[in-house]
N, C-alpha and C positions, 0 to 999 in steps of 0.2 A: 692493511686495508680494513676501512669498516665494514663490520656485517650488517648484513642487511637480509631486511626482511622477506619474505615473499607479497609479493601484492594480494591483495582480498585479505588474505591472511594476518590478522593483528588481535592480541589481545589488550582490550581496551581494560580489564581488571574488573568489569561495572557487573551490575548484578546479573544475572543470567533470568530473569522472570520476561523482559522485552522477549529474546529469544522463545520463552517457552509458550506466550501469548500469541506470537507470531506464526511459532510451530503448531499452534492448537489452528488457529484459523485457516491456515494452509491445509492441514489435512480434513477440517470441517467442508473446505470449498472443495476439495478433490472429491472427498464422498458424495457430496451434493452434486457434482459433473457426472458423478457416476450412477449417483441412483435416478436422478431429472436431470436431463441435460437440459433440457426446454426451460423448468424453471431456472437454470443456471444461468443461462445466456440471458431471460429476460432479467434478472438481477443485475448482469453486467451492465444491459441496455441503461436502465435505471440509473442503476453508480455513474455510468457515467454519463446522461444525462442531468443527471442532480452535478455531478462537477461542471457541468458546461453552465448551470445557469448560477452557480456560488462564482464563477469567473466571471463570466456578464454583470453581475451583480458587482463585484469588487470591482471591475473598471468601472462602472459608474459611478460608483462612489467616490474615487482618486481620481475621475474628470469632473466632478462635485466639486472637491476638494480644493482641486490646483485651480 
């Protein structure tokens, strides 16, 4: 039989700096929940109202388009 891997689980070989940028920002926003939760959640509100209107935005543009 072939081995196999476990799921989630893969070494892709790539550089490990993704990870450690990733890891920096994850525990930046933990700290920040923890020391302002207020300012936390309104940054969330933010992010993702700036995502809702870069999607509104890009459909307009690709109904432009087509």
């Amino acid at each position: 039989m072939a081995k196999q891997t476990l799921p989630g689980i893969q070494s892709s070989g790539g550089s490990s700096a993704p990870k450690i940028i990733f890891g920096l920002i994850a525990i930046g926003f933990v700290a920040l929940v923890i020391k302002s939760p207020t300012e936390a959640a309104h940054l969330v509100s933010n992010l993702m109202t700036g995502a809702g209107h870069v999607a509104e935005s890009l459909m307009t543009f690709l109904e432009g388009v087509s």
